[in-house]
BADO-504837 format. One record per residue (C-alpha): residue number from 1; x, y, z. Coordinates in nm, 2 decimals. Layout:
N
- num, u, v, w
- NUM, X, Y, Z
...
//
This chain:
513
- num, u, v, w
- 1, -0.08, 3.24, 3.30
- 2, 0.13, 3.12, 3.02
- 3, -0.13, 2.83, 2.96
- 4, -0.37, 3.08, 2.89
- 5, -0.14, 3.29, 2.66
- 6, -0.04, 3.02, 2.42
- 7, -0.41, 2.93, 2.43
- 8, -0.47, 3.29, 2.32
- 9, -0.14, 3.32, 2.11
- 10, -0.28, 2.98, 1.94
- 11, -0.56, 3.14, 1.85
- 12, -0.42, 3.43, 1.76
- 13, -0.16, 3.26, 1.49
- 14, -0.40, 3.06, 1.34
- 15, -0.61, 3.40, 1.24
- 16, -0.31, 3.54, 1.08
- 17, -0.26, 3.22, 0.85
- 18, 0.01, 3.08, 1.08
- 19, -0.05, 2.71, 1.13
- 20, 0.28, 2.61, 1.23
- 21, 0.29, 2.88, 1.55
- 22, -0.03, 2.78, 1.61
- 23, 0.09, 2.43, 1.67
- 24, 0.36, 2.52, 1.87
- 25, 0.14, 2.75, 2.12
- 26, -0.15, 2.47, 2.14
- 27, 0.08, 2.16, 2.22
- 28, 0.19, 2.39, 2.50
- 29, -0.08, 2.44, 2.63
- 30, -0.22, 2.06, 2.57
- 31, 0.10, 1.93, 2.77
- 32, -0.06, 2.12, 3.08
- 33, -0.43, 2.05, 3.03
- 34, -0.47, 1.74, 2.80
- 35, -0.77, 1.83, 2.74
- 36, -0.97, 1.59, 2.48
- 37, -1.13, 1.87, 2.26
- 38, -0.75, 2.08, 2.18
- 39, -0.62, 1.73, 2.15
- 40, -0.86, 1.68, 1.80
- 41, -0.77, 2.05, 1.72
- 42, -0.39, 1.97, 1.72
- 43, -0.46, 1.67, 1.52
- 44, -0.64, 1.92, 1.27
- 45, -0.34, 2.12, 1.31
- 46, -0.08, 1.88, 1.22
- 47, -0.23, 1.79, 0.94
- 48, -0.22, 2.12, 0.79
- 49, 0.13, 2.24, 0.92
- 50, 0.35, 2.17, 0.63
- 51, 0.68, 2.02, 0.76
- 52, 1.03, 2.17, 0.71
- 53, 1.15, 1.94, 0.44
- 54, 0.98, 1.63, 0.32
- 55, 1.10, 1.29, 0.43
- 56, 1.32, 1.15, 0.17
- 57, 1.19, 0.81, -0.03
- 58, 1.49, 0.62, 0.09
- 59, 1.61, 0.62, 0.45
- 60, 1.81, 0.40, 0.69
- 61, 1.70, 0.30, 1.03
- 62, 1.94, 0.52, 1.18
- 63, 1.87, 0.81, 0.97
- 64, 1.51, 0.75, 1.03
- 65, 1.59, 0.79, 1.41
- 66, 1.77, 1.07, 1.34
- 67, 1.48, 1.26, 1.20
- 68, 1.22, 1.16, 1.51
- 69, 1.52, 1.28, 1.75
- 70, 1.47, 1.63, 1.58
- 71, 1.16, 1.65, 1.82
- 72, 0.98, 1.90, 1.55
- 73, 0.61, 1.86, 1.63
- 74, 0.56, 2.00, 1.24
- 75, 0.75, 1.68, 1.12
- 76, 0.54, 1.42, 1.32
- 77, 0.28, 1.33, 1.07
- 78, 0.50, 1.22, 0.81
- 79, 0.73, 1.03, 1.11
- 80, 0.46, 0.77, 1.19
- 81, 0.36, 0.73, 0.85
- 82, 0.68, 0.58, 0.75
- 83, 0.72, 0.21, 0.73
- 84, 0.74, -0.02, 1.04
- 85, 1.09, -0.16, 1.12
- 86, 1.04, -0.57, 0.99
- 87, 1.26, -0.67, 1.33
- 88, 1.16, -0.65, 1.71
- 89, 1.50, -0.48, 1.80
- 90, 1.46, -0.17, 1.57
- 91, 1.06, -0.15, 1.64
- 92, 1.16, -0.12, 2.03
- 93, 1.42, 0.14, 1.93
- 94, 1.16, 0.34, 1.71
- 95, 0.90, 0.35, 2.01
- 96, 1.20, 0.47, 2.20
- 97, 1.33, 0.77, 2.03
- 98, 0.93, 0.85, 1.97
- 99, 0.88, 0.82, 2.37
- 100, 1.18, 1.06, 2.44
- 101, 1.01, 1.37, 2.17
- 102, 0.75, 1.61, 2.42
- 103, 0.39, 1.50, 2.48
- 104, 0.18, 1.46, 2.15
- 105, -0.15, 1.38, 2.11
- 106, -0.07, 1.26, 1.76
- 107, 0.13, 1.03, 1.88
- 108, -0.05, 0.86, 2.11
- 109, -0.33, 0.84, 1.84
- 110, -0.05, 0.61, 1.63
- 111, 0.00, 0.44, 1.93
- 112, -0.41, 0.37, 1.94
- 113, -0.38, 0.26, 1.55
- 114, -0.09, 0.02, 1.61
- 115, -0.28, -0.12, 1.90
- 116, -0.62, -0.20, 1.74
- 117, -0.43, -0.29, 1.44
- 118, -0.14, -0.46, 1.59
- 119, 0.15, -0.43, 1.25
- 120, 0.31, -0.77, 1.35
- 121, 0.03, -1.02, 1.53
- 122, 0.29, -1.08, 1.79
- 123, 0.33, -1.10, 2.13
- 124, 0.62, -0.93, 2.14
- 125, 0.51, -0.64, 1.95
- 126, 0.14, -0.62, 2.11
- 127, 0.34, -0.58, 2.44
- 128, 0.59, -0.32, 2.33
- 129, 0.30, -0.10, 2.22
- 130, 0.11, -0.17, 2.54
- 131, 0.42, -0.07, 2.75
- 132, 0.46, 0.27, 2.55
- 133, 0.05, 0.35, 2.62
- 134, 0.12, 0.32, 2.98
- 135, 0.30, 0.62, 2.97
- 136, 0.05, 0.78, 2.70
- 137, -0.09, 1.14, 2.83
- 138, -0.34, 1.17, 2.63
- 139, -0.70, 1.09, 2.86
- 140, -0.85, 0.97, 2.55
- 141, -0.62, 0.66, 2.55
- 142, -0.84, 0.51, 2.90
- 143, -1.15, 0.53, 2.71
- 144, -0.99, 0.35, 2.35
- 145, -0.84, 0.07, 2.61
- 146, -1.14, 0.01, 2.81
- 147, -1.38, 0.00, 2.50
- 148, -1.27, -0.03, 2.14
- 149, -0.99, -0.18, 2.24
- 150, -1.16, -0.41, 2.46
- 151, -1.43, -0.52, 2.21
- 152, -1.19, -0.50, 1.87
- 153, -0.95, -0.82, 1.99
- 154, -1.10, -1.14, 1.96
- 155, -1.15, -1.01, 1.57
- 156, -0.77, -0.82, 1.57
- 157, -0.57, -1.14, 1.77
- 158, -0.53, -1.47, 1.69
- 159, -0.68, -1.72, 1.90
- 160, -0.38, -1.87, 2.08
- 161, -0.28, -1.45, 2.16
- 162, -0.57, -1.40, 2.28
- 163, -0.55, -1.46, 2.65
- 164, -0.24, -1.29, 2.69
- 165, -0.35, -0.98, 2.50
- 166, -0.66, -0.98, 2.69
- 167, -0.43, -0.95, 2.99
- 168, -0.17, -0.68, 2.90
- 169, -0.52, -0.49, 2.77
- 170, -0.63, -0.55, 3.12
- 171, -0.32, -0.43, 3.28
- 172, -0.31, -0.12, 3.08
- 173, -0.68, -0.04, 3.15
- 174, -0.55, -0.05, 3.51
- 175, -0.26, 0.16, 3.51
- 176, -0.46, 0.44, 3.34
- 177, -0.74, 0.40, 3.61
- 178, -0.48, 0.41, 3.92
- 179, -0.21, 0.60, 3.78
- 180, -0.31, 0.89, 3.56
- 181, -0.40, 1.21, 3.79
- 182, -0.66, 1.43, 3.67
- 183, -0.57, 1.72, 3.48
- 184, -0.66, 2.07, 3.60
- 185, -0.94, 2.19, 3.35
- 186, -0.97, 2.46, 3.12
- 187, -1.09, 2.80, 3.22
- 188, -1.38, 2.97, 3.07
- 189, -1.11, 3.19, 2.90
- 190, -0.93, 2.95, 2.78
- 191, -1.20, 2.73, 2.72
- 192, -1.30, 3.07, 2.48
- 193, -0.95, 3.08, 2.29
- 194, -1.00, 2.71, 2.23
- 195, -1.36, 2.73, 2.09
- 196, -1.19, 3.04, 1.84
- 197, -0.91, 2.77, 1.73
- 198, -1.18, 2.50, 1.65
- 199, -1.44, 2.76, 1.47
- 200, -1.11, 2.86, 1.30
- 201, -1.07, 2.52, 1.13
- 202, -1.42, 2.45, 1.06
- 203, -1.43, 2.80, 0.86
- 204, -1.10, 2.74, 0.68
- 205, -1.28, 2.37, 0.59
- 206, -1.57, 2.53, 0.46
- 207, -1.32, 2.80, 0.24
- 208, -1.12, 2.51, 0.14
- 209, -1.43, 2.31, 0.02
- 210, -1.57, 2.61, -0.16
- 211, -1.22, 2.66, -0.31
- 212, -1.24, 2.28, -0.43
- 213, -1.60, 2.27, -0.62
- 214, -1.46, 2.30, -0.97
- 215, -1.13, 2.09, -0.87
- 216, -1.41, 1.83, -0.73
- 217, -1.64, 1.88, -1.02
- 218, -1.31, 1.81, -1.28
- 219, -1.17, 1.51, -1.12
- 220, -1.56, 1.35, -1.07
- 221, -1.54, 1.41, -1.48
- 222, -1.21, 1.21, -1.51
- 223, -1.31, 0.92, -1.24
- 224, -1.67, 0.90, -1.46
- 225, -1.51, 0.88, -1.83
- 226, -1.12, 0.73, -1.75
- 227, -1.07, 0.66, -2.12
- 228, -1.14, 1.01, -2.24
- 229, -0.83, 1.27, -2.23
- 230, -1.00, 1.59, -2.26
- 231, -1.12, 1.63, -1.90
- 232, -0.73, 1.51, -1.79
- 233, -0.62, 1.84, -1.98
- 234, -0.88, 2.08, -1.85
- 235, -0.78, 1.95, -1.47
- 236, -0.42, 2.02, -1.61
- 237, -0.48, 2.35, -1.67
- 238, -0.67, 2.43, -1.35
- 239, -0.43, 2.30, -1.15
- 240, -0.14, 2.47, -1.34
- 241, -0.32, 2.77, -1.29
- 242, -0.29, 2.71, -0.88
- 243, 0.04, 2.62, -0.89
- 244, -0.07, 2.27, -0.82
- 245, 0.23, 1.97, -0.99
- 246, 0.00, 1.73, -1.05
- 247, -0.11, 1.95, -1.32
- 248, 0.23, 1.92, -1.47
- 249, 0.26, 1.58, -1.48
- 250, -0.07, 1.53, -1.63
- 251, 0.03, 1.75, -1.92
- 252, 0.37, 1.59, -1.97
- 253, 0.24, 1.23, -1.96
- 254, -0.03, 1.37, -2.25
- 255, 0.21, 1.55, -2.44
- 256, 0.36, 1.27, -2.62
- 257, 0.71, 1.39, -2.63
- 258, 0.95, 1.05, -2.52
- 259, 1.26, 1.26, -2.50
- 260, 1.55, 1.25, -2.20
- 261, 1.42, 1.60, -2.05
- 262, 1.01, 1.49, -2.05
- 263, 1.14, 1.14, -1.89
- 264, 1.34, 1.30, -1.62
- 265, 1.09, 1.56, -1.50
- 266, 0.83, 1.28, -1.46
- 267, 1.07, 1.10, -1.29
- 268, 1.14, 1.40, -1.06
- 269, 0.75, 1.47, -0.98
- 270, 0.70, 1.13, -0.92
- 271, 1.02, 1.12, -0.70
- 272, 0.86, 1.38, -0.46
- 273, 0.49, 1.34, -0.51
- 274, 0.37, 0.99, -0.63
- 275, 0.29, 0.88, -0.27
- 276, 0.14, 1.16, -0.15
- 277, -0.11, 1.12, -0.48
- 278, -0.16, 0.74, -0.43
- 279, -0.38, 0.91, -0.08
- 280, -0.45, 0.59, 0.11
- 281, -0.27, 0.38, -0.13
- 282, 0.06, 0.53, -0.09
- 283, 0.04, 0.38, 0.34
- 284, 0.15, 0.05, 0.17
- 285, 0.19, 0.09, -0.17
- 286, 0.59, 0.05, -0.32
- 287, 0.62, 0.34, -0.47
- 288, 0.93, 0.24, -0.64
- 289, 0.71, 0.00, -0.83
- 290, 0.40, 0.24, -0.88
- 291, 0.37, 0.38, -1.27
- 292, 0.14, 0.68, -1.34
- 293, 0.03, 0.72, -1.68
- 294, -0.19, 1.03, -1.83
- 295, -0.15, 1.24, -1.47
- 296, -0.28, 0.91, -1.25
- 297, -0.19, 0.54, -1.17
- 298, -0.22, 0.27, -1.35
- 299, 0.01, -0.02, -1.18
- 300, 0.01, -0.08, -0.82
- 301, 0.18, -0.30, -0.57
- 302, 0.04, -0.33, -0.23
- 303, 0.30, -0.46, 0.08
- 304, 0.05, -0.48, 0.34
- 305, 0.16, -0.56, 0.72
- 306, -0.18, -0.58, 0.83
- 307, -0.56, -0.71, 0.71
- 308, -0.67, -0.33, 0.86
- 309, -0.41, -0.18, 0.62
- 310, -0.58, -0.31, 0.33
- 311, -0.91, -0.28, 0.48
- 312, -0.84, 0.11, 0.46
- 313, -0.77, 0.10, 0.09
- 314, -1.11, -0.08, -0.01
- 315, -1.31, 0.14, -0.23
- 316, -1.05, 0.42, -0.22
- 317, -1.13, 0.72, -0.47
- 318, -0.78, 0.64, -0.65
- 319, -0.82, 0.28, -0.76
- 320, -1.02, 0.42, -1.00
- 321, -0.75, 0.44, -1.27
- 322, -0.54, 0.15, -1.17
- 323, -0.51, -0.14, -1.45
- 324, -0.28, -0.36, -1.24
- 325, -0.25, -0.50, -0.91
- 326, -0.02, -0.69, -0.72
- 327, -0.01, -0.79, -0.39
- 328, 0.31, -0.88, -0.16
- 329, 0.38, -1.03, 0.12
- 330, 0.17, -1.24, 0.37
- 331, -0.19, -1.04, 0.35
- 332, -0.22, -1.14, -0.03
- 333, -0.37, -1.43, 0.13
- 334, -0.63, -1.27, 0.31
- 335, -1.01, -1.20, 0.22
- 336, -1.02, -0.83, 0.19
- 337, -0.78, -0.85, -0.13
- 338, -1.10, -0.98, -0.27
- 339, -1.29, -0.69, -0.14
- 340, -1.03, -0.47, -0.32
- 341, -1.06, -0.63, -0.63
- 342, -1.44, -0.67, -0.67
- 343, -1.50, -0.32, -0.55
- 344, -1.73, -0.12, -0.79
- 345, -1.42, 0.15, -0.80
- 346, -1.19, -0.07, -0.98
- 347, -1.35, -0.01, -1.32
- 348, -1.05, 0.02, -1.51
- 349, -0.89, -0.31, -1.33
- 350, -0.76, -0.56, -1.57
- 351, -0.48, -0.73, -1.43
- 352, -0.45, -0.89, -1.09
- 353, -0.12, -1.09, -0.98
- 354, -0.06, -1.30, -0.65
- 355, -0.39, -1.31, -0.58
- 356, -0.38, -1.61, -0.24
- 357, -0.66, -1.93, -0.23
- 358, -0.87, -1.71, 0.05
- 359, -0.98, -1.41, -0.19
- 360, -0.92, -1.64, -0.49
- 361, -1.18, -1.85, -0.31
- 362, -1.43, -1.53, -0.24
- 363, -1.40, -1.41, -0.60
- 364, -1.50, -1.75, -0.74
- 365, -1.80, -1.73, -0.49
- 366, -1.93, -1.40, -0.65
- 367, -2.22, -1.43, -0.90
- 368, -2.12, -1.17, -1.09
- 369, -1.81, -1.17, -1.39
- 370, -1.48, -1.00, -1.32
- 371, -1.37, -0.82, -1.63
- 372, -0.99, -0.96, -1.54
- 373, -0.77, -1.05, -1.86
- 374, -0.46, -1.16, -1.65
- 375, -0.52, -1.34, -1.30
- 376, -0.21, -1.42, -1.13
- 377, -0.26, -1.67, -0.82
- 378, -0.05, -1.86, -0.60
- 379, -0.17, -2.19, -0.72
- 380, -0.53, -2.28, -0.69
- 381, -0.53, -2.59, -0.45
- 382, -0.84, -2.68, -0.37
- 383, -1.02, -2.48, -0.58
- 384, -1.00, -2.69, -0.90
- 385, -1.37, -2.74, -0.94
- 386, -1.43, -2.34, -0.91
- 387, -1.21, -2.22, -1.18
- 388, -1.41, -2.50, -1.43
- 389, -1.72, -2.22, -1.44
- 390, -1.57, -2.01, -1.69
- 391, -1.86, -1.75, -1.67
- 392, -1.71, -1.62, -1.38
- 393, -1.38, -1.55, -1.57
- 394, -1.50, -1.48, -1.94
- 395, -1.24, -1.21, -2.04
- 396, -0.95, -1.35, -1.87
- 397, -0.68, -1.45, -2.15
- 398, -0.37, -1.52, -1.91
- 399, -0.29, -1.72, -1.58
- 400, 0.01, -1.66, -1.39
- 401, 0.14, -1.93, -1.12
- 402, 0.31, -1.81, -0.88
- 403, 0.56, -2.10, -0.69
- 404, 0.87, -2.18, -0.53
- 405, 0.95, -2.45, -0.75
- 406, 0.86, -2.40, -1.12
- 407, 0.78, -2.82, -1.19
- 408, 0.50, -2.75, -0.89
- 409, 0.36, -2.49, -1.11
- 410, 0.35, -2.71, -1.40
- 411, 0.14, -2.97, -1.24
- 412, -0.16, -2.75, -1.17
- 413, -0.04, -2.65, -1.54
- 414, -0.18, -2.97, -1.63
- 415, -0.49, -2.97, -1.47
- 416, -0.57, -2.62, -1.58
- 417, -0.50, -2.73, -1.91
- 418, -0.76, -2.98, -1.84
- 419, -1.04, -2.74, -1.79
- 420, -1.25, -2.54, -2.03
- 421, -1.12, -2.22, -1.89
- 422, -0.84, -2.37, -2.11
- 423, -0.96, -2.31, -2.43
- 424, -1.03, -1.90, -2.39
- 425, -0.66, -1.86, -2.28
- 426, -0.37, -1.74, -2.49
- 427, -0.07, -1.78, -2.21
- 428, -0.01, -1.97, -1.87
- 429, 0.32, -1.88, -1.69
- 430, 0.44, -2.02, -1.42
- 431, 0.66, -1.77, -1.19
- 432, 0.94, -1.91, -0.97
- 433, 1.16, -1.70, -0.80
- 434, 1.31, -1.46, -1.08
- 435, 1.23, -1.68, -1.33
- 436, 0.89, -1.68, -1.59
- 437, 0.82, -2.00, -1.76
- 438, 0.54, -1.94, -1.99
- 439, 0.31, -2.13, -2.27
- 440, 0.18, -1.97, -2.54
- 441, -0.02, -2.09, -2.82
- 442, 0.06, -2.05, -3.20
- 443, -0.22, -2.12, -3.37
- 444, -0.47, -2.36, -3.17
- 445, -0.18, -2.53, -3.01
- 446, 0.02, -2.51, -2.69
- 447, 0.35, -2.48, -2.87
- 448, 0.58, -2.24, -2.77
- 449, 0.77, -2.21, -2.46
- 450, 0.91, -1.83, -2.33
- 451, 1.18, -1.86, -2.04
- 452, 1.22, -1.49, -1.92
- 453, 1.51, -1.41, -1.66
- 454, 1.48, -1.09, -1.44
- 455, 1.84, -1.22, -1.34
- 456, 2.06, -1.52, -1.36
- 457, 2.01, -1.86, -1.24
- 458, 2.24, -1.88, -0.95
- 459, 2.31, -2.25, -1.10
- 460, 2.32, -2.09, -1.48
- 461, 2.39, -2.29, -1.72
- 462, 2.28, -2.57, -1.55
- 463, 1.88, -2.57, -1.60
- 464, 1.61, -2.78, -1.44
- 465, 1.63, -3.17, -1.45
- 466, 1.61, -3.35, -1.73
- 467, 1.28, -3.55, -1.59
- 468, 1.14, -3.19, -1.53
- 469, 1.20, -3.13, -1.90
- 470, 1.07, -3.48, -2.03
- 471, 0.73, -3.37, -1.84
- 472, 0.68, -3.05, -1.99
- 473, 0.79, -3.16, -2.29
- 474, 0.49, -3.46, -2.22
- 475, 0.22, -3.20, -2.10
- 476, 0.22, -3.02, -2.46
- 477, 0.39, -3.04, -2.78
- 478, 0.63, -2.75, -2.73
- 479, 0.79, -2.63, -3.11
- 480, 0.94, -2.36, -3.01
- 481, 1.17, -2.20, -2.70
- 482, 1.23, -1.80, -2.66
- 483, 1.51, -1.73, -2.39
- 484, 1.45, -1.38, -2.32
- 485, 1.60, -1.18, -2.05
- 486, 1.62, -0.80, -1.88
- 487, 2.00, -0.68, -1.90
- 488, 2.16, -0.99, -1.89
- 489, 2.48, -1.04, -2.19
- 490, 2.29, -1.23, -2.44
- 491, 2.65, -1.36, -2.55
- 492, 2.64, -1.49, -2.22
- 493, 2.28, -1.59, -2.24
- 494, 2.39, -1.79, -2.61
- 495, 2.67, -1.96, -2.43
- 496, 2.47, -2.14, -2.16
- 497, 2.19, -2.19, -2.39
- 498, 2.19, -2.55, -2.49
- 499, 2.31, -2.63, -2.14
- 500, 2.01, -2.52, -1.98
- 501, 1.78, -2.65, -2.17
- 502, 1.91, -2.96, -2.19
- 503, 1.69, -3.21, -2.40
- 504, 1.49, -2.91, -2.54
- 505, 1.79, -2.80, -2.68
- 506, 1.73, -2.94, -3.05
- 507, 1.42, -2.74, -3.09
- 508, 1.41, -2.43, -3.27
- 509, 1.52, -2.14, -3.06
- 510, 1.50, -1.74, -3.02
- 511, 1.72, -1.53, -2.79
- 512, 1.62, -1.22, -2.74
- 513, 1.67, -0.89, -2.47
//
């Protein structure tokens, strides 16, 4: 039977050190039996298969298409880690060009994850996934409908999706009752070949483990002392030794050299490696905005789609170095950013920006301090009287606002400046769009006012009205302006100066790159 050869000649390969062949001979094989146990061993498999060529950082849809139409099993891992499409129309063709590649157990495991994590919170997208499980091979799929499913959505759905989820679950739950035909089950022979596959992987775990102690044992040394250099070099040199590029990057970031060659080798390693190092964190970190320093990272921002994708990251291993955290898009209002932020690993965390009211409101609720010297929130509403306890927020020197419109900002300016938090802080900036308006004190007083542009006003020269002004100018004695920008023509800058400031314009000024 050529089941029971590739089950043999899966076996077989994976004995002689070939993980990719043995992929290739057990999906065969799977696609016949689906059998639940070869399904984990593929999965084991897959991860350990290295793929072709690595994905490159930036890809279009089309290209992105491109690569899942290949149909390479050793490729698949990396395929459904890559970012969602943010539209309906290119998520339906994704699940399309996935649904036309050969049976894969791996696949219908994304599909599971997608499901009990829905990426969008949609309708649309909670049926698009259903429809693709309904023609989902993989036997393990009935059980995850009928029961984790079934028991994980009135905490995954919102309340108003809740019936109609409930009802495509149902409907799914019935097609793989009625539908699906029993596979024809593994003989004792091949039931043999598979039990050599999965002893296989357990031994090469165990090797692999043993292999790690003194990697394990250096990294615990790092993760205990982050401050101290000397265990970064020794895990330099042992992973040198192994042929291992973190180790170079480690060594070149405690060199000290700050020449063109250094700076474009970091940039390469990090090019090719930085999310693969981030582990968990690299699912939704932006690795364009990521910086490593000394061998491990130290700014992160996380673009979550989901609550479950930051639920992941809580109390990951490599938060342990990270300084600086900022959170995008819409789940930087959700609880679990607090839960990230509190977490015993974060002893190195300093800095904190766009931080929403719901974990702003969970952190305040904590009895112990945070050791935060910047907290950057989205306003604070409601939660006024919270920020007044200062023992909560004893090292923090610098509040960032973070608003659509930058005289918003300044009103909770003015209550904040109200509060005795006020008197430990050194700057409060108010962020609007690319544009950072910022007091700092001179001396004991609010006095000077820093305007930083990541970019141009699309209104430049023209500046904010001049009641805007006459209230800041109200709220504290400003002495001083900085203009300060990144790239922008200061000529062009010193041109539109007095313009944009407008009645501010007679006080004593700095321009500046």
């Amino acid at each position: 039977m050529a089941e029971l050869d590739a089950l043999h000649a899966a076996a077989a390969a994976l004995d002689a050190g070939d993980t990719q062949q043995a992929l290739h001979h057990a999906l065969a094989a799977w696609r016949v039996y689906f059998d639940p146990e070869l399904a984990a061993a593929i999965e084991q498999l897959g991860r350990r298969v290295e793929p072709p060529a690595r994905l490159p950082a930036k890809l279009t849809e089309a290209e992105r298409l491109a690569w899942i139409e290949r149909d390479d099993p050793a490729d698949l891992e990396q395929l459904v880690a890559m970012p969602l499409p943010r539209g309906l129309a290119d998520f339906l063709v994704r699940l399309r060009a996935f649904g036309k590649r050969a049976p894969d157990p791996r696949y219908a495991r994304w599909l599971r994850s997608l499901a009990a994590s829905p990426a969008f919170g949609q309708n649309k997208y909670w049926k698009a996934v259903f429809d693709a499980m309904q023609v989902d091979f993989d036997p393990r799929t009935r059980a995850f409908v009928e029961g984790e499913l079934a028991a994980r959505l009135p905490q995954i759905a919102r309340p108003s999706a809740l019936d109609y989820v409930e009802r495509q679950r149902a409907h799914l739950a019935t097609v793989h009752t009625s539908a699906r035909r029993e596979p024809p089950a593994l003989s004792p022979d091949q039931r043999a070949s598979l039990a050599r596959i999965v002893a296989q992987l357990a031994r090469t775990d165990r090797e692999q483990a043993t292999a790690n102690v003194d990697g394990d044992a250096l990294l615990a040394a790092i993760r205990a002392n982050p401050a101290d250099d000397k265990p970064r070099l020794v895990y330099a040199d042992w992973l040198q030794e192994r042929g291992d590029p973190r180790g170079e990057l480690i060594a070149l970031q405690l060199s000290g050299r700050d020449d063109a060659a250094t700076t474009r080798r970091e940039r390469a390693l990090l090019a090719e490696h930085a999310r693969s190092w981030l582990g968990p964190l690299g699912a939704i970190a932006t690795v364009a905005r990521t910086r490593f320093a000394r061998g491990f990272a130290v700014e992160v921002v996380l673009n979550a789609r989901t609550a479950a994708q930051l639920e992941a990251v809580v109390g990951a291993p490599e938060w342990f170095s990270v300084e600086n955290v900022a959170f995008l898009g819409p789940q930087s209002d959700h609880e679990v950013c607090a839960a990230i932020v509190a977490h015993p690993v974060m002893q190195s965390l300093r800095r904190v920006h766009n931080l929403g009211n719901a974990p702003l409101a969970k952190l305040l609720g904590r009895d112990e301090p945070l050791p935060l010297t910047t907290l950057g929130i989205k306003g604070f509403g409601r939660l006024a009287d919270e920020l007044r306890d200062t023992r909560l927020l004893p090292h923090v020197r610098r509040i960032v606002i973070d608003r659509p419109g930058w005289i918003t900002g300044m009103a909770e300016v003015s209550t904040l400046l109200a509060m005795p938090l006020a008197r430990q802080l050194d700057r409060i900036a108010v962020v609007s769009g690319t544009t950072t308006f910022e007091l700092r004190r001179d001396g004991d007083r609010w006095a000077r006012l820093v305007i930083e542009f990541d970019e141009l006003p699309a209104r430049w020269p023209r500046g904010p009205d001049a009641d805007d002004l006459e209230a800041l100018a109200a709220l504290v004695p400003i002495a001083h302006v900085e203009l300060a920008s990144c790239g922008i023509d200061l000529d062009l800058l010193a041109s539109g100066f007095d313009a944009y400031l407008g009645r501010l314009a007679q006080l004593p000024r700095t321009i500046r790159a």
